[in-house]
C-alpha positions as CSV (number, residue, x, y, z in Angstrom):
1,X,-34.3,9.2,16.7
2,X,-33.3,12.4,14.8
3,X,-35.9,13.9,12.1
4,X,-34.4,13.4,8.1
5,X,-35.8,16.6,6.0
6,X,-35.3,17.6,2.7
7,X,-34.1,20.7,1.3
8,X,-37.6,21.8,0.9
9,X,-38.6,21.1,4.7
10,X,-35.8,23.3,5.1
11,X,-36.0,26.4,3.1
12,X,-40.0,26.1,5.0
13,X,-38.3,26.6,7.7
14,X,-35.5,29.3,7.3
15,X,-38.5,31.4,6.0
16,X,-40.0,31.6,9.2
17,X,-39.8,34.2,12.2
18,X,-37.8,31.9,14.1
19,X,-35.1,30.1,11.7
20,X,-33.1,27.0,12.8
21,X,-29.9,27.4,13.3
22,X,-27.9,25.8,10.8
23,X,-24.8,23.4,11.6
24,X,-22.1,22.4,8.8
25,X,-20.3,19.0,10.3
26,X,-17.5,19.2,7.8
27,X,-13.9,19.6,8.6
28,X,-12.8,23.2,8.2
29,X,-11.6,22.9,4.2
30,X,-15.2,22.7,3.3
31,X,-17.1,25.0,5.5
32,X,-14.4,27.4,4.3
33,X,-14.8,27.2,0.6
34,X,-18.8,27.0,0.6
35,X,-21.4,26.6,3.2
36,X,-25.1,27.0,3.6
37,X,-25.6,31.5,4.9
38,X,-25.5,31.7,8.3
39,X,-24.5,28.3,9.0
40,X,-22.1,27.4,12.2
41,X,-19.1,25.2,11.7
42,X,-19.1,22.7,14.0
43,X,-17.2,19.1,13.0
44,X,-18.4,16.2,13.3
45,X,-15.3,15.0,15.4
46,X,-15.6,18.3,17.9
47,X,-19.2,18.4,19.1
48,X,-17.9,17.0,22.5
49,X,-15.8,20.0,22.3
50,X,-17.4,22.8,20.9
51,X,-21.1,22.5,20.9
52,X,-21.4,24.0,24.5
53,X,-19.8,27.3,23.1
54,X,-20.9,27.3,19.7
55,X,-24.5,26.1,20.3
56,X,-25.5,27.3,23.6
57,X,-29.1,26.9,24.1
58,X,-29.9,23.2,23.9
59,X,-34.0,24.1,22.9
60,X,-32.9,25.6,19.8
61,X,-33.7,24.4,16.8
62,X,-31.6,23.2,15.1
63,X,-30.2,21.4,11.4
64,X,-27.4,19.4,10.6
65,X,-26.0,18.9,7.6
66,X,-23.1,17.8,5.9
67,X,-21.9,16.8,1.8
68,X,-24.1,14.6,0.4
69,X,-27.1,11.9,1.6
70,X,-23.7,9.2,1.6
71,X,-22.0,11.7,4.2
72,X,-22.3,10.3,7.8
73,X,-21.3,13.6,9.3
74,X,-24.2,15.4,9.7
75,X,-25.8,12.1,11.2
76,X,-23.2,11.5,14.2
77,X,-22.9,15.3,14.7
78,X,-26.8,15.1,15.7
79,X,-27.0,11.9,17.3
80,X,-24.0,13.1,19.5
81,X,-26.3,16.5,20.4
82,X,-29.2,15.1,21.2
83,X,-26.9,12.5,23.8
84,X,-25.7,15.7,25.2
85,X,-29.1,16.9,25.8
86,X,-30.6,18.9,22.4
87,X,-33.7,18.7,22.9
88,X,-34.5,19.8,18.6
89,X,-32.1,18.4,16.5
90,X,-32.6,17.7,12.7
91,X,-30.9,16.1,9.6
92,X,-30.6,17.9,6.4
93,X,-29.8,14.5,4.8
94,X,-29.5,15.9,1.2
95,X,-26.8,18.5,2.7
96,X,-25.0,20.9,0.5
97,X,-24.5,19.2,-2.4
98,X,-28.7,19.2,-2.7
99,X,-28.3,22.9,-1.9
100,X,-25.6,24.1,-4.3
101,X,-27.4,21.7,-7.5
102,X,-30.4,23.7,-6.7
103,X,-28.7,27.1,-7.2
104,X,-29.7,27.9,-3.2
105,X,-26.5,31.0,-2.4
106,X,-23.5,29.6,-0.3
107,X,-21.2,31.7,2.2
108,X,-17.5,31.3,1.6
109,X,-14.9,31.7,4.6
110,X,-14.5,31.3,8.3
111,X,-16.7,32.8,10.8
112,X,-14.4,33.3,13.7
113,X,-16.8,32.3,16.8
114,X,-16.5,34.8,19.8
């Protein structure tokens, strides 16, 4: 079963010496126009596909969010990492909409993964 925090749990964690790295399961439109700094786009509907490259090391930590606590994304994004063998995979349930109502900054854009 895959952890649930809250946006507090979070920022805890993004504080310390060793972040998580942060996972936006939304299609492309809305990583582009706002997503959580630093975070790595990787859809919901691609993890078969891109987590190897985009997510290397499967004992990172890591957090997955997505819209809202009624988005699904962010929970069959994780479930589908920790089948392929994540070993620390969390939910950000709230996911950006908790983040942006809290007036937490948002990146804007594509990161073009190497």
């Amino acid at each position: 079963m895959t952890a649930i925090i809250d946006r507090h749990m979070l920022q805890d964690r993004l504080s310390r010496a060793n972040p998580p790295l942060l996972v936006e399961a939304l299609p492309e439109k809305y990583f582009a126009d706002a997503h959580l700094p630093s975070a790595i786009h990787l859809p919901h509907d691609a993890v078969d596909a891109l987590a190897a490259q985009r997510l290397p090391e499967r004992n990172a930590d890591i957090v997955v969010y997505c819209a809202n606590r009624n988005c699904q994304n962010s929970h069959i994004a994780a479930r589908r990492l920790a089948q392929l063998g994540y070993t620390s995979v969390s939910v950000y349930a709230d996911g950006k909409q908790d983040w942006m109502e809290a007036g937490l900054p948002v990146e804007s854009g594509m990161v073009v993964a190497e």
